[in-house]
C-alpha positions in Angstrom: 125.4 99.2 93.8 123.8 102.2 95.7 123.9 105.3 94.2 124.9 108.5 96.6 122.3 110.3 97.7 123.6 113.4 95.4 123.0 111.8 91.9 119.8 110.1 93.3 118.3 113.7 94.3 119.3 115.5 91.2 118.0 112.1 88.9 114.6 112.7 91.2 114.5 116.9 90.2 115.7 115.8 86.3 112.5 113.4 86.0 109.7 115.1 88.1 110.9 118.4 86.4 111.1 116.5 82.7 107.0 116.4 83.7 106.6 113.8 81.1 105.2 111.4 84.5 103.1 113.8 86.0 99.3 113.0 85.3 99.6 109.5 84.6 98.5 107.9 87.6 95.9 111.0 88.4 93.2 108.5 88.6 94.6 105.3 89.1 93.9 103.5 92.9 96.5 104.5 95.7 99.0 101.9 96.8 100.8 104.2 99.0 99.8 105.5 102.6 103.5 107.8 102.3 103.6 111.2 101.9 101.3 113.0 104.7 97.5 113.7 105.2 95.1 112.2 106.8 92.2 110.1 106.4 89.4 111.9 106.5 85.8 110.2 107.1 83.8 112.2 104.5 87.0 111.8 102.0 85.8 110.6 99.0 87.4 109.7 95.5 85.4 112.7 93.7 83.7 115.8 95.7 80.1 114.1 96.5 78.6 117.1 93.7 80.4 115.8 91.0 79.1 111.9 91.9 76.2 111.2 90.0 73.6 108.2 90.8 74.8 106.5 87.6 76.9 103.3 87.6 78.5 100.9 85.0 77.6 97.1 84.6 80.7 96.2 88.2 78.7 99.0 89.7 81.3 101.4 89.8 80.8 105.0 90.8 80.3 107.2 87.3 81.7 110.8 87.3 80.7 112.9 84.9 80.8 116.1 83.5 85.0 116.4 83.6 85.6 118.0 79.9 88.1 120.7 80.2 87.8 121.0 83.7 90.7 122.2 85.2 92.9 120.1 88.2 96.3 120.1 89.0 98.6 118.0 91.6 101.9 117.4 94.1 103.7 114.8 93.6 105.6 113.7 96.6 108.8 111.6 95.3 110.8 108.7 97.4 112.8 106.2 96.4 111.5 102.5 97.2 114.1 99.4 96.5 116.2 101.4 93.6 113.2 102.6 92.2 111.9 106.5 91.8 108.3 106.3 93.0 105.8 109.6 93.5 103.2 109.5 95.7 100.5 112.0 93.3 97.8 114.1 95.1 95.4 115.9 93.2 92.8 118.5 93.5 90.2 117.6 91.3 86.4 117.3 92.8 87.7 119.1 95.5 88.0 122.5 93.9 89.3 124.2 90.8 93.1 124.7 92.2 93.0 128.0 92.2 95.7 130.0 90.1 97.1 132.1 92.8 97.4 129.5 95.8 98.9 127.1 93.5 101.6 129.5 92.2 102.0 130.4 96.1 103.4 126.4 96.6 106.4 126.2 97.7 108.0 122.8 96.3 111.0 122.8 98.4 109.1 123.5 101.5 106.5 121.2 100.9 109.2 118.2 100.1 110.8 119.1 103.6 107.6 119.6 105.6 106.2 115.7 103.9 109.6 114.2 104.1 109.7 113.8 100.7 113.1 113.3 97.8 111.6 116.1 96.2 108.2 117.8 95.7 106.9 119.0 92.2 104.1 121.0 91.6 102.0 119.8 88.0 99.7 122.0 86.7 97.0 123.6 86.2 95.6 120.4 83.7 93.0 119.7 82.1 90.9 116.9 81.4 89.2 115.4 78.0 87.0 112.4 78.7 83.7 113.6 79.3 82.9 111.0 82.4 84.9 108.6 84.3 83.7 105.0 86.0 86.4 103.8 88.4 86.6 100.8 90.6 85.5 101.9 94.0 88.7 102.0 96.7 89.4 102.2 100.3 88.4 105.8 101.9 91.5 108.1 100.3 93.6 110.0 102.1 93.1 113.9 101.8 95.8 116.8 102.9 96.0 120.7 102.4 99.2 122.1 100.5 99.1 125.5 101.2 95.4 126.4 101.2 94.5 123.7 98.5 93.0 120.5 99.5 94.1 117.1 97.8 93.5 113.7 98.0 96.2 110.6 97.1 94.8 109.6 93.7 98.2 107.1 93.2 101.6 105.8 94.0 103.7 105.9 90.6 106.4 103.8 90.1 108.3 105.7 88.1 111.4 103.5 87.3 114.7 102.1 87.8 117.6 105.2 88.4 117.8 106.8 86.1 114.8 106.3 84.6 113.9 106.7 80.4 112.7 110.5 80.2 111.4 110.5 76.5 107.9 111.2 75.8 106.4 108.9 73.6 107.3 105.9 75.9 104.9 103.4 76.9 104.4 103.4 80.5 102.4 101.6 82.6 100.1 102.3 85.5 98.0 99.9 87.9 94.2 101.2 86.9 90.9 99.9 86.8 88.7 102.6 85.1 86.8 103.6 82.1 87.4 106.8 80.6 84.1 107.3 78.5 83.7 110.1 75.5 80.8 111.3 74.4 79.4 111.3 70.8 79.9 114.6 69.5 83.5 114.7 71.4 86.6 116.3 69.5 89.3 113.8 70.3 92.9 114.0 69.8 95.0 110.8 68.9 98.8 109.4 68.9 99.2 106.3 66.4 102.5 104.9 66.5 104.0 103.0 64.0 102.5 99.6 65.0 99.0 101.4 64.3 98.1 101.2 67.8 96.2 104.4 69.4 96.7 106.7 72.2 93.7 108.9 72.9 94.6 112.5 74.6 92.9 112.0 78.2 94.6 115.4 79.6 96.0 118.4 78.2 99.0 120.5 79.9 99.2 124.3 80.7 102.9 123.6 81.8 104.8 123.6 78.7 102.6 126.2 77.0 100.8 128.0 79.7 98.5 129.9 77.2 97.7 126.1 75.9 93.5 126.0 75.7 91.3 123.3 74.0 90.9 125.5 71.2 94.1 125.0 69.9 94.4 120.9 70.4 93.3 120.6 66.4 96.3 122.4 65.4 98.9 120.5 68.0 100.6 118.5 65.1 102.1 121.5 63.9 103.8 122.2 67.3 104.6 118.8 69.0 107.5 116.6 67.5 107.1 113.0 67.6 109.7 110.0 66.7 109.3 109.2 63.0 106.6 106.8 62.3 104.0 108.6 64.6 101.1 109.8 63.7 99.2 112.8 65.8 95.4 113.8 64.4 91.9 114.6 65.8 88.4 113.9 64.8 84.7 114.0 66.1 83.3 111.2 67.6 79.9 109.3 66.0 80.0 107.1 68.8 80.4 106.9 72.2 84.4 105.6 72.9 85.1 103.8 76.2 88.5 103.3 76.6 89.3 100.7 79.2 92.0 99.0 81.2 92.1 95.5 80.5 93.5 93.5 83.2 93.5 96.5 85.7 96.5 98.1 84.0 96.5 101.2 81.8 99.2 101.8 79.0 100.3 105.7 78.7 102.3 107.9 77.5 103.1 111.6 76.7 104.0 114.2 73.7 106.6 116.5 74.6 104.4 119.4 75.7 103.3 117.0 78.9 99.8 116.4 77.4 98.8 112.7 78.5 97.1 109.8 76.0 96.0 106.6 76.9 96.0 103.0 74.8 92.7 102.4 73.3 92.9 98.7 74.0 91.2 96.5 71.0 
């Protein structure tokens, strides 16, 4: 059955506004060429100053230096076979999204002017890991929105209409990447019941906007997760690489939008 276009535009501003999809894919490889831009030839995944010469064993580009750095993105929704998917662009490596031209978006323009279901603007974030290795990818597209550059870091399927809202779901995103933390790195952890653990890759400014690092220790006091699950932090002795076995990253989020990652055994 085919839903009317009604109930599939207010299921698209339910979920991209729910946010609890919105930095998932941020560095995952693009599958989409929707959504605007252009490809630019000096595009690159990262801004070339935050490339360093280092690579990992496959020779994959290492970025480092991300820990608490600010980004923030568009995501451009469609719907492709029945499915809500969001094309995400992001402005990390290519500046620091600055607070006033990103509050001077205008979603419902932007959707309009791209063509888009709907538009919603996620951000400011932040990230955790302290360097990132990802699989090198075609040239990516890059676009303006408003005065701040982006380029197409994914195409996230984000489910069958309507999709499941609820943070603490598993979801899953094509990915190959290594999100690397450094010894002497706070980290923040989700266990579920089953004992297995997220890591917190990126924290949100949306549902608290006075949310800072400083007060991740205390998050287990504030967030609310199912019963079973298990929300703590602790300093790293070791370096922790979390990877995506098989190309395919498991996620999910805490009900104040902040993003964790399976740390695959």
């Amino acid at each position: 059955m085919t839903l009317p276009r009604s109930r599939v535009l207010r299921t698209a501003t339910v979920v991209l506004a729910a946010a609890g999809l919105l930095a998932i894919g941020a560095c995952s490889s693009s599958t989409s060429s929707s959504g605007g831009g252009s490809v630019s030839p000096t595009a690159k995944a990262f801004a070339a100053k935050e490339i360093t010469a280092l690579t990992n064993a496959q020779g994959w580009p290492r970025v480092e230096g991300l820990h608490n750095k600010r980004y923030c993105e568009v995501l451009l929704a469609r719907v492709v076979d029945g499915r809500l998917n969001a094309d995400v662009w992001n402005s990390y490596g290519l500046n620091e999204c600055p607070d006033a031209a990103f509050k001077a978006l205008d979603a419902a323009a932007i959707a309009t002017e791209r063509g888009a279901l709907r538009a919603l603007l996620n951000g400011p974030r932040y990230w955790l890991m302290d360097a990132i290795e990802k699989k090198p990818v075609a040239e990516p597209r890059k676009t303006t929105f408003g005065t701040i550059e982006m380029f197409l870091a994914a195409s996230v399927d984000l489910g069958p209409i309507p999709p499941n809202l609820a943070p603490y779901t598993e979801r899953r995103v094509a990915r190959d990447s290594v999100f690397e933390y450094a010894v002497g790195t706070q980290i923040y952890e989700l266990k579920d019941p089953a004992g297995k653990v997220y890591v917190m890759q990126s924290y949100s400014a949306q549902g608290d906007a006075k949310l800072t690092a400083g007060d991740l220790p205390g998050l287990a006091t504030r967030i609310k997760p199912p019963a079973g699950w298990a929300y703590s932090s602790r300093t790293l002795n070791s370096t922790l690489r979390v990877l995506t076995p098989g190309g395919e990253a498991v996620v999910v989020q805490d009900d104040l939008s902040n993003t964790y990652q399976l740390v695959a055994e």
